[in-house]
N, CA, C and O atoms as CSV, one atom per row, in Angstrom:
chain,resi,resn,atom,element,x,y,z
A,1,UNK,N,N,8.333,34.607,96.852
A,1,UNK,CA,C,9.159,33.531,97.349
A,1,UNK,C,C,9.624,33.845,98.777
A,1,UNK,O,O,9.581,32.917,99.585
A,2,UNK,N,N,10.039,34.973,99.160
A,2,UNK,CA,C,10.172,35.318,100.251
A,2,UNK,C,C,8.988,35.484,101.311
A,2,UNK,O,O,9.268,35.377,102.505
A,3,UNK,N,N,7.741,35.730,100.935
A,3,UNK,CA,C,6.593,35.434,102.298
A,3,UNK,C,C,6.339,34.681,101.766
A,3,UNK,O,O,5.333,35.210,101.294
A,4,UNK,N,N,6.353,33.476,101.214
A,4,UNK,CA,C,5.926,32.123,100.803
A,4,UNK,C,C,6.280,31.432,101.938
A,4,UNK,O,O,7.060,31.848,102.795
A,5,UNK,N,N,5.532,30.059,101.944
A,5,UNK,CA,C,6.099,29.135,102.990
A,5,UNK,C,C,6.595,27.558,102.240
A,5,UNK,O,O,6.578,26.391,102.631
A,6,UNK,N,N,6.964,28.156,101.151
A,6,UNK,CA,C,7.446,26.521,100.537
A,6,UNK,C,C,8.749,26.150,100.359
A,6,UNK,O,O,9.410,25.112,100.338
A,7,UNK,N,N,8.985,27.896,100.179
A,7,UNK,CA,C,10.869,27.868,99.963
A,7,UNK,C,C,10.875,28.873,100.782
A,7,UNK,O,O,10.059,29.747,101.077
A,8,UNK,N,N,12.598,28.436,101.303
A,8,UNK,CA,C,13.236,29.424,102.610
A,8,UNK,C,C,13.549,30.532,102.460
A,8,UNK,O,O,13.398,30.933,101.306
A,9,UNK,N,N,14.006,31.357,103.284
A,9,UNK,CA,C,14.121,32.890,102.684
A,9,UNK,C,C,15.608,32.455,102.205
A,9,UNK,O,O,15.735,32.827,101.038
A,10,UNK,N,N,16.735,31.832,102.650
A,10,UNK,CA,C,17.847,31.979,101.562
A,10,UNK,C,C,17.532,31.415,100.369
A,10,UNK,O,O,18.283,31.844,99.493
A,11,UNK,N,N,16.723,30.620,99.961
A,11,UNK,CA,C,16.679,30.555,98.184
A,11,UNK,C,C,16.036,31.715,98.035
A,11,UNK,O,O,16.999,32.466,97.879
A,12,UNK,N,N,15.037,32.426,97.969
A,12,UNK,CA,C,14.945,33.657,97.958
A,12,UNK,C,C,15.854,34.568,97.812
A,12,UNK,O,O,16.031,34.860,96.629
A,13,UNK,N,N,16.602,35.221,98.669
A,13,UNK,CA,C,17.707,35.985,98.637
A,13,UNK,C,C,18.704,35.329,98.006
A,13,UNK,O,O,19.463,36.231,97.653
A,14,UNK,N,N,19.212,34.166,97.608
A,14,UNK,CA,C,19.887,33.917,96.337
A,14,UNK,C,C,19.327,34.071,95.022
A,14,UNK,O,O,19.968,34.301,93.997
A,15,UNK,N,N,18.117,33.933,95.124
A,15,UNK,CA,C,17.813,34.110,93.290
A,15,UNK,C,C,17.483,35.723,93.221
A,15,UNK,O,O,17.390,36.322,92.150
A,16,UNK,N,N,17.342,36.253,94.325
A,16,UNK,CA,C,17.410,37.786,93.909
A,16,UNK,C,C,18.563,38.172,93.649
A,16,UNK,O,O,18.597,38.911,92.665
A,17,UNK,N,N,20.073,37.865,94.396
A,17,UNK,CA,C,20.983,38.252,94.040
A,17,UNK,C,C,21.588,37.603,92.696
A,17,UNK,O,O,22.160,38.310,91.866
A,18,UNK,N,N,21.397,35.951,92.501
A,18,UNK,CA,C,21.807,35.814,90.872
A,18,UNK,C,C,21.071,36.855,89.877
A,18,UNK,O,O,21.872,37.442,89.151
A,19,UNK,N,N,19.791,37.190,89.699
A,19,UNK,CA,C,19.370,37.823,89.189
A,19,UNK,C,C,20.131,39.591,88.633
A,19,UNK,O,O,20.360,40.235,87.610
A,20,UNK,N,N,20.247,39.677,89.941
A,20,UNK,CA,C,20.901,41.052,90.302
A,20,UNK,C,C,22.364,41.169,89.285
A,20,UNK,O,O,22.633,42.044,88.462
A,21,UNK,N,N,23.129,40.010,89.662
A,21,UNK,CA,C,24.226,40.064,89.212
A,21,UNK,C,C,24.088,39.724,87.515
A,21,UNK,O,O,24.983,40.059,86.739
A,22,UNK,N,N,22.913,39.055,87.087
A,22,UNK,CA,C,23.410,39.132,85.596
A,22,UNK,C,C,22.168,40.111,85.120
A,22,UNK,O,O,21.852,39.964,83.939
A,23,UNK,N,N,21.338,41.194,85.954
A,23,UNK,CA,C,20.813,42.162,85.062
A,23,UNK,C,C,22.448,43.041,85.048
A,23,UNK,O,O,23.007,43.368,84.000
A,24,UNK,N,N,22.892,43.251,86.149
A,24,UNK,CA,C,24.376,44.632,85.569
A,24,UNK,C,C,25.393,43.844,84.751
A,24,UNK,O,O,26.188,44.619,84.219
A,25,UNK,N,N,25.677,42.347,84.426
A,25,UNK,CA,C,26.067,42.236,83.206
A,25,UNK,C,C,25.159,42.819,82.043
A,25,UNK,O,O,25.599,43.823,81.482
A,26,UNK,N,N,23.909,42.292,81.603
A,26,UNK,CA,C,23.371,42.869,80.780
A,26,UNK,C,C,23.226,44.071,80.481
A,26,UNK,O,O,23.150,44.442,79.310
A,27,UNK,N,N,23.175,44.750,81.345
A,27,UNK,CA,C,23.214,46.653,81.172
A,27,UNK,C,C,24.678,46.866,80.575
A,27,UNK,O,O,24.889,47.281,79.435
A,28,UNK,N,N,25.880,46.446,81.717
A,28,UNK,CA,C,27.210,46.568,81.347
A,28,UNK,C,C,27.516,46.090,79.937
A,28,UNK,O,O,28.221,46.911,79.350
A,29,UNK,N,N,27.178,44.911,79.130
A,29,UNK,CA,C,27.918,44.372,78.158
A,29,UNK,C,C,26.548,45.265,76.946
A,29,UNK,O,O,26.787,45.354,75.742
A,30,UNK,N,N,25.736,45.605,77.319
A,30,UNK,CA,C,24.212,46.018,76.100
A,30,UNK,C,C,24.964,47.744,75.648
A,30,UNK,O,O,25.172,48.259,74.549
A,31,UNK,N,N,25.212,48.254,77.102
A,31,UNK,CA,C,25.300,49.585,77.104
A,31,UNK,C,C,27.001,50.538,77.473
A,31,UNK,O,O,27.265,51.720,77.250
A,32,UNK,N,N,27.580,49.816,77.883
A,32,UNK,CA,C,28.786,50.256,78.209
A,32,UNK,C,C,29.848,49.115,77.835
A,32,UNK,O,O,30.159,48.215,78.614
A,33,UNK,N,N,30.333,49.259,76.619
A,33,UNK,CA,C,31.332,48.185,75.886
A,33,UNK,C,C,32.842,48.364,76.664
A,33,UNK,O,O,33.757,47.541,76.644
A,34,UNK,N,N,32.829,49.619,77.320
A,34,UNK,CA,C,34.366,49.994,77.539
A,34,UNK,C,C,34.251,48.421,79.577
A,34,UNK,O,O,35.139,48.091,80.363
A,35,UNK,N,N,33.502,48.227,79.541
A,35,UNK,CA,C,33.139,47.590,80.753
A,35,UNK,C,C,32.837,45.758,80.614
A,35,UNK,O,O,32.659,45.021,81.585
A,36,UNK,N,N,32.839,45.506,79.777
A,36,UNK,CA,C,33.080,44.221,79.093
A,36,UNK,C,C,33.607,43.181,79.735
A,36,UNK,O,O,33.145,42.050,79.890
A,37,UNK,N,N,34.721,43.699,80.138
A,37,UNK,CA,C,35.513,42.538,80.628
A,37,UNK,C,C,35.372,42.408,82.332
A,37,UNK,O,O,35.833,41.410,82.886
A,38,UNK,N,N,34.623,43.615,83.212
A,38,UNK,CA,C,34.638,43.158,84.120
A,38,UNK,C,C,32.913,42.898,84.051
A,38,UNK,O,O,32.312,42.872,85.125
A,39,UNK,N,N,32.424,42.777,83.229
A,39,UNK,CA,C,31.013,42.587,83.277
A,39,UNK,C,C,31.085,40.889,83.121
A,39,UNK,O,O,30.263,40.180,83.701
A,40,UNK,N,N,31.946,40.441,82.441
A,40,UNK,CA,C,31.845,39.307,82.761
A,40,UNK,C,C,32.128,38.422,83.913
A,40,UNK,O,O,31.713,37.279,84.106
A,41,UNK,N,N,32.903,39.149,84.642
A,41,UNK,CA,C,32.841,38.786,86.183
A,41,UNK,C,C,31.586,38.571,86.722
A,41,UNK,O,O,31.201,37.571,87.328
A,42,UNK,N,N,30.872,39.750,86.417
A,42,UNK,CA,C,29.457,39.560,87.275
A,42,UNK,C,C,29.070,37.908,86.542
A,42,UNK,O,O,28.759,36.897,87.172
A,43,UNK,N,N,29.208,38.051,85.082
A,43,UNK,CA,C,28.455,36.928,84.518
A,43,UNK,C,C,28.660,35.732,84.938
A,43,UNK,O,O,27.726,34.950,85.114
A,44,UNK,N,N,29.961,35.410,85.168
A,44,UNK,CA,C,30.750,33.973,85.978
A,44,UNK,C,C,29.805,33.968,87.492
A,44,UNK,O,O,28.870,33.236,87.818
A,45,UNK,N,N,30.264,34.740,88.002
A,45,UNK,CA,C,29.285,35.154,89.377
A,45,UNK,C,C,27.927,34.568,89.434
A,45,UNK,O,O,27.597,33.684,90.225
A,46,UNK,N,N,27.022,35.215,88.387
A,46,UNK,CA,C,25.518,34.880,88.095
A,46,UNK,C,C,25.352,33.704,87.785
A,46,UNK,O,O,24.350,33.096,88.159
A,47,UNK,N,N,26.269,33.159,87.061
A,47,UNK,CA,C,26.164,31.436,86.244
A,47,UNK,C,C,26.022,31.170,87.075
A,47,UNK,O,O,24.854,31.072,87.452
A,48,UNK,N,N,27.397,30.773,88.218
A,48,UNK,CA,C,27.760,29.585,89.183
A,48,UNK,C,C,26.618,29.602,90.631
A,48,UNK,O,O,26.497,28.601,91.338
A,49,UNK,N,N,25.810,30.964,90.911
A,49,UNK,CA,C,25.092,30.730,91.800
A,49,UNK,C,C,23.800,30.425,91.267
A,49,UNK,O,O,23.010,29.885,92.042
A,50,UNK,N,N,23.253,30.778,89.542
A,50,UNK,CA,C,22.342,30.398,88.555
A,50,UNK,C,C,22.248,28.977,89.271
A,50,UNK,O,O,21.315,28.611,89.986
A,51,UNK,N,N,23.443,28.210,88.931
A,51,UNK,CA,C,23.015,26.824,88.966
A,51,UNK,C,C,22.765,26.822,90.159
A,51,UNK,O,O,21.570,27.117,90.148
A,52,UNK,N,N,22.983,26.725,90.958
A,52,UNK,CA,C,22.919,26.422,93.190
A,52,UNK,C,C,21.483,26.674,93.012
A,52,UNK,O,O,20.791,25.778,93.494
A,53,UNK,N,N,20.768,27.733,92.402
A,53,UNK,CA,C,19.776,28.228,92.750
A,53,UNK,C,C,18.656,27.422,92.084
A,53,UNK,O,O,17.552,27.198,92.578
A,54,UNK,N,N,19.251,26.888,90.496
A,54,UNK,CA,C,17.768,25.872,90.673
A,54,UNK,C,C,18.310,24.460,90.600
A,54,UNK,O,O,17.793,23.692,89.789
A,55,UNK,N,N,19.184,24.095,91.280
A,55,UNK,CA,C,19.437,22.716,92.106
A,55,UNK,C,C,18.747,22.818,93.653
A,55,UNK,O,O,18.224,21.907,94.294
A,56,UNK,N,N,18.936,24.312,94.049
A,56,UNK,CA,C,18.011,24.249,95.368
A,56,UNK,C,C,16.181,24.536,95.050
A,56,UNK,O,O,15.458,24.051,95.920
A,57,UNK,N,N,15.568,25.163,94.061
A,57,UNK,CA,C,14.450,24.851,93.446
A,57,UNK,C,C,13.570,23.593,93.202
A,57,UNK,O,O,12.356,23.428,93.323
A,58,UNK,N,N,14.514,22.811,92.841
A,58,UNK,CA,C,14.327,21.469,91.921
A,58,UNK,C,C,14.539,20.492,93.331
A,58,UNK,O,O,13.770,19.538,93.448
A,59,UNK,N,N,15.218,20.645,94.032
A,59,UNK,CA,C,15.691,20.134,95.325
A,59,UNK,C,C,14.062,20.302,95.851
A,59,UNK,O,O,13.215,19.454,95.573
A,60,UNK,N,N,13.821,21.300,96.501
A,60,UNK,CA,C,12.425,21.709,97.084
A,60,UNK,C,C,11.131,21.650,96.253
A,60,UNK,O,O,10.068,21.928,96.808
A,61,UNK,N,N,11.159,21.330,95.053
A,61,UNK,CA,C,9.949,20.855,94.241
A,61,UNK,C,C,9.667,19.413,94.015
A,61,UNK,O,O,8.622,19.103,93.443
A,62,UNK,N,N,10.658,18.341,94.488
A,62,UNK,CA,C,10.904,17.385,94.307
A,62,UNK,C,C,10.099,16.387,95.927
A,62,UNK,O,O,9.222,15.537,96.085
A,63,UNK,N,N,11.116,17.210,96.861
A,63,UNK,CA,C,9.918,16.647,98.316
A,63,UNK,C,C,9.111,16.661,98.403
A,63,UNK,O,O,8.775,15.700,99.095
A,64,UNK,N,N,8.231,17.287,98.084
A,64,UNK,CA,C,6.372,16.779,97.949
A,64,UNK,C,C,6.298,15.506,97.245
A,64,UNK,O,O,5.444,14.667,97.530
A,65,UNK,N,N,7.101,15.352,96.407
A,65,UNK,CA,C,6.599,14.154,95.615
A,65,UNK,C,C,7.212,13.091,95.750
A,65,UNK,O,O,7.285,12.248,94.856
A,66,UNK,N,N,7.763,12.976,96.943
A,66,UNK,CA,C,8.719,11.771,97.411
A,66,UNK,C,C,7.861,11.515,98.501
A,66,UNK,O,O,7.948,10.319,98.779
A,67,UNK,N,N,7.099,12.081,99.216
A,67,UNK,CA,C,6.388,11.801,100.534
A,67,UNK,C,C,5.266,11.076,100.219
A,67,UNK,O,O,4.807,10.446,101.172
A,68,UNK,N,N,4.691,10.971,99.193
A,68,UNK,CA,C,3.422,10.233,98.432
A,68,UNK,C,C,2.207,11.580,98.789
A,68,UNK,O,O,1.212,11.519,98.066
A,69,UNK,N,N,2.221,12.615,99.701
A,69,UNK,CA,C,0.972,13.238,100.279
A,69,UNK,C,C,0.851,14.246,99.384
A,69,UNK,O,O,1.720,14.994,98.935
A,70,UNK,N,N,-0.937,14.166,99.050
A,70,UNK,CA,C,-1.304,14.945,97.234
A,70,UNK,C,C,-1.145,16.459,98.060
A,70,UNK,O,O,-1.273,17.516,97.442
């Protein structure tokens, strides 16, 4: 996605960082219970840019097919 030329490098570098942020929830809440509660921080974190990230996906998969050109 990042040397691609269809999407920009910030959707790129946002879905690496949502990503980022809910693999160390998953490690945190799988493997370290005493960490729970700030692991869900990350998780709130990961949701709310989750969504941005495929509203900007869906956003950029959508213009090709508004222009009519195959």
């Amino acid at each position: 996605m990042l040397n691609g030329r269809v999407f920009s490098k910030a959707i790129g570098y946002v879905g690496i960082l949502v990503f980022g942020l809910m693999l160390i929830f998953e490690v945190c809440s799988s493997f370290v219970r005493a960490l729970f509660g700030m692991a869900m921080i990350f998780a709130a974190g990961g949701g709310l840019l989750s969504m941005a990230w495929y509203i900007l996906i869906a956003r950029r998969l959508v213009r090709p097919g508004r222009s009519g050109k195959p």
